[in-house]
Backbone bond lengths (Angstrom), bond angles and torsions (degrees), N, CA, C in turn:
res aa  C-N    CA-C-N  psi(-1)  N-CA   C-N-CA  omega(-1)  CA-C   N-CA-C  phi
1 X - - - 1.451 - - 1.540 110.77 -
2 X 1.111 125.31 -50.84 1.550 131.57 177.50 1.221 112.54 -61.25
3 X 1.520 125.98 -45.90 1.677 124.66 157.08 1.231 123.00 -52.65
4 X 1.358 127.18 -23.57 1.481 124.95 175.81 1.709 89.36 -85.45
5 X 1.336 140.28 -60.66 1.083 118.04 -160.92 1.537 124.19 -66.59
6 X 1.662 112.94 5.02 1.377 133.94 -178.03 1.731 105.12 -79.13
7 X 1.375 91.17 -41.25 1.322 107.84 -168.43 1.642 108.47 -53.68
8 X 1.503 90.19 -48.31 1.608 96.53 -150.48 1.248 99.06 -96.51
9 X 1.582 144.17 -3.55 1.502 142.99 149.14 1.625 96.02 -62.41
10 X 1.247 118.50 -42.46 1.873 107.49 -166.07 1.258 89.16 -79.72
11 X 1.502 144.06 -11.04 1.402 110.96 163.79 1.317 120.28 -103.73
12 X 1.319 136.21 5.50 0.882 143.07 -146.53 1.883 96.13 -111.02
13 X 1.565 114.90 -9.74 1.386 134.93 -175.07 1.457 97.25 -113.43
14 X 1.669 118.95 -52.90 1.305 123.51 -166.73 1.639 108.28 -60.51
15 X 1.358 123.71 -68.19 1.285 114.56 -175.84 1.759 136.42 -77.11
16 X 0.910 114.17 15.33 1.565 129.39 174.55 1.765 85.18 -110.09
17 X 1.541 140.85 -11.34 1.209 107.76 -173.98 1.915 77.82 -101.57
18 X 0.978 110.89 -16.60 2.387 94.31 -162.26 1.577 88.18 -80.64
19 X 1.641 121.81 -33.98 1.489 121.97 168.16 1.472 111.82 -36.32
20 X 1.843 116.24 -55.91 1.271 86.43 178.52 1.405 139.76 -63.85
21 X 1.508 113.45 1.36 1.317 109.84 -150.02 1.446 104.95 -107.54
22 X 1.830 95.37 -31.18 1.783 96.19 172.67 1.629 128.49 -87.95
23 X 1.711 103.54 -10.36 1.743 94.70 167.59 2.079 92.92 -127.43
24 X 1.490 96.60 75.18 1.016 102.93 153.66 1.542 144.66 -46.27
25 X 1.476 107.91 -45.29 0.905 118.13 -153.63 2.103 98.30 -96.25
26 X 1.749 99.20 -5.58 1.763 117.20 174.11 1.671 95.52 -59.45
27 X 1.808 97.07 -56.39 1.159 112.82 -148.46 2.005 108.02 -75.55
28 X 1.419 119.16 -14.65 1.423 136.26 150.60 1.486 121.18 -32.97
29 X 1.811 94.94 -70.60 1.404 99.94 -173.43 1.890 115.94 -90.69
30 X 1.389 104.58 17.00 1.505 114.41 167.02 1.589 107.70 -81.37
31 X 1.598 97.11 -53.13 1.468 106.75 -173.53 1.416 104.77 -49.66
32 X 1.874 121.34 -58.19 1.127 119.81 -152.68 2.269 103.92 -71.92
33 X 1.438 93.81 -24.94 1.462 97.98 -173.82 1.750 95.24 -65.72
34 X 1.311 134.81 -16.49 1.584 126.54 -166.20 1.259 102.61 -115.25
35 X 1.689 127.30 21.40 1.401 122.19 146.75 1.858 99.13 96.78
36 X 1.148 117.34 -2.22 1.915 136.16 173.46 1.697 92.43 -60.91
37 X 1.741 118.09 95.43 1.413 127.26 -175.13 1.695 120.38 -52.98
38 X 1.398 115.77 -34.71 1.493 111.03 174.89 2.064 99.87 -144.50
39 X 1.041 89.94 95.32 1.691 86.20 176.39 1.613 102.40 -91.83
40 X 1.191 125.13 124.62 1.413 129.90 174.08 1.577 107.75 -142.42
41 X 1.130 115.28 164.64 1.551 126.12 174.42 1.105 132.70 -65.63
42 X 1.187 127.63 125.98 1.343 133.83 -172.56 1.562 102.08 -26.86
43 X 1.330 114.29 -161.43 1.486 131.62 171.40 1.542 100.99 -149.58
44 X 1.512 113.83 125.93 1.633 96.13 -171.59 1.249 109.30 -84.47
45 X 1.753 144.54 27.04 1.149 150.32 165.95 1.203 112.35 -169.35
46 X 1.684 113.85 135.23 1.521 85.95 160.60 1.635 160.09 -76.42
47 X 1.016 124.93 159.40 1.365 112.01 -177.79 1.465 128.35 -94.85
């Protein structure tokens, strides 16, 4: 019982965070629809 409820807190965090990553471009025009002044894409290092 405690392993199933492990389960379902680690998904319950896990997939709303890989969500953001695969409809990115959902999660763009949310930001820009809630007034968020320059939403752009990460950078995968800095420069």
């Amino acid at each position: 019982m405690i392993t199933t409820g492990r389960i379902l807190v680690a998904l319950y965090f896990l997939l709303p965070g890989i969500l953001k990553f695969v409809a990115f471009p959902m999660n763009l025009s949310l930001m820009s629809a809630h007034g968020i002044s320059n939403p752009a894409p990460p950078r995968p290092w800095p420069s």
